[in-house]
N, C-alpha and C positions, 0 to 999 in steps of 0.2 A: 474543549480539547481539540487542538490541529496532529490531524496526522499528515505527515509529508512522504510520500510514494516516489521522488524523486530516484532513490534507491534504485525501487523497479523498473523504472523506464530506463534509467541506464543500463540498468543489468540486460536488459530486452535488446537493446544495442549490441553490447558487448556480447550479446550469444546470437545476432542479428535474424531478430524475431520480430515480429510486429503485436498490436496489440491485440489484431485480430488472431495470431498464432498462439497467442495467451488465452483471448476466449475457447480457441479448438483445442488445445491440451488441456483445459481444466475443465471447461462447461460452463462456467460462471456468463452470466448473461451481459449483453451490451449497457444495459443502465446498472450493471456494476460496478463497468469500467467506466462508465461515464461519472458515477460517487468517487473512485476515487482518484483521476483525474481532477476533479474540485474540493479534493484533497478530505473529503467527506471517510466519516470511519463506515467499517463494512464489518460484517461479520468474522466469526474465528474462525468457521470452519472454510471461508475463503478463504485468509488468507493461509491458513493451512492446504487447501490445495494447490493452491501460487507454489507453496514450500515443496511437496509434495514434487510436483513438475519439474519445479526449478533443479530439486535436489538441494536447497540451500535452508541457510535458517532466517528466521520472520526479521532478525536486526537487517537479513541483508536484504530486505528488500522495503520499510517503511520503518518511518522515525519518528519518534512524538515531537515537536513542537510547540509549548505552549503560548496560548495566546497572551497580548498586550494583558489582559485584563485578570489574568489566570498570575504570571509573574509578577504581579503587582501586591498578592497575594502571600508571598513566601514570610515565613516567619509568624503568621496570620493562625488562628485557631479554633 
């Protein structure tokens, strides 16, 4: 499974925050955000408190992506 956080980092922009301003609103630790910068899945109840913070909901800030090898699969049983 890829999850793609692209969402977030924009959204961080658009409300010009950084990602260390995400660590001090939520608490979530730096090798969290360093998972998912490498686009790595994290836990619910982060990104429930991402949503929490943001005021937003989870589509708007991370998207599934699946991998080459995951799509290759559809139709499959």
């Amino acid at each position: 499974m890829a999850l793609c956080y692209k969402k977030l980092w924009k959204l961080l922009i658009d409300r010009d925050m950084t990602r260390a301003d995400l660590r001090g609103a939520t608490g979530i630790a730096p090798a969290t955000i360093a998972k998912m910068s490498r686009g790595e899945s994290v836990g619910a109840s982060v990104l429930e408190r991402i949503c929490a913070s943001m005021q937003c909901d989870i589509g708007d800030i991370v998207s599934y992506v699946p991998n080459e090898s995951e799509s290759g699969r559809e139709g499959r049983s």
